[in-house]
C-alpha positions as CSV (number, residue, x, y, z in Angstrom):
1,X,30.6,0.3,9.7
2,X,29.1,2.4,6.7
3,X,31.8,1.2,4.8
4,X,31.4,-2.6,5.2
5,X,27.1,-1.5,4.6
6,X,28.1,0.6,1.0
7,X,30.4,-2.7,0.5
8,X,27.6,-4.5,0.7
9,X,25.6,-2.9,-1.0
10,X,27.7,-2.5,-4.1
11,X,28.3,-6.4,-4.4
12,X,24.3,-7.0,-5.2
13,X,23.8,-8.0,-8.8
14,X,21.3,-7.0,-11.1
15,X,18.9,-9.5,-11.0
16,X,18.8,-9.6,-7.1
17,X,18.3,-6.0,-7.5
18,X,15.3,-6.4,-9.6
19,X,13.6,-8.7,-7.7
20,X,14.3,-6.4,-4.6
21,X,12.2,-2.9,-6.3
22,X,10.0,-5.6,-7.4
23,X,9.6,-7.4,-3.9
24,X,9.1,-3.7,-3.0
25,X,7.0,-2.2,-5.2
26,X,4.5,-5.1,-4.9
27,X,4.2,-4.4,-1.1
28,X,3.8,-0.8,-2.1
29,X,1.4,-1.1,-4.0
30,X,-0.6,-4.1,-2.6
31,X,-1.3,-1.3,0.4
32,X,-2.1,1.4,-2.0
33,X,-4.8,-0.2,-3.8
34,X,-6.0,-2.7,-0.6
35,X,-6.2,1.4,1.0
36,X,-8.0,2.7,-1.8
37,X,-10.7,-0.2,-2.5
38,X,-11.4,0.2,1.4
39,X,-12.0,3.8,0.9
40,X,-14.1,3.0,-1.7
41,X,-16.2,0.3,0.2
42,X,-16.2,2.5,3.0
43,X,-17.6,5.3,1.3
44,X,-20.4,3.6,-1.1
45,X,-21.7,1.2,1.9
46,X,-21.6,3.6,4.7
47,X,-23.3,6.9,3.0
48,X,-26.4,4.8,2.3
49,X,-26.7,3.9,6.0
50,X,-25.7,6.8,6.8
51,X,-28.4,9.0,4.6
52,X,-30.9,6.3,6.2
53,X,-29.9,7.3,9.6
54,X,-30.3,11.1,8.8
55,X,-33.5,10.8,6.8
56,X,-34.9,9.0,9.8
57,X,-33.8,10.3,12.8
58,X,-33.2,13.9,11.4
């Protein structure tokens, strides 16, 4: 089974191999920045709201 699998593996060519780190690196990377521009949002919307809420209520 591992055999047929590394058998496999080995016959990919170079150009599908590119396009498969670049397939995968654009995932990658499309959830690292989507992740860090909602951390970012998150954090310069909410701490108004939130200062509002403490200056108000505290």
């Amino acid at each position: 089974m591992l055999e047929g699998i590394l058998y496999q593996i080995r016959r990919i060519s170079n150009d599908q191999w590119f396009w498969i780190v670049t397939f995968v690196l654009a995932v990658v990377l499309s959830f690292w920045v989507g992740f860090a521009v909602f951390r970012y949002w998150q954090i310069e919307v909410c701490k108004p709201a939130m200062e509002v809420i403490k200056s108000g209520y505290g």
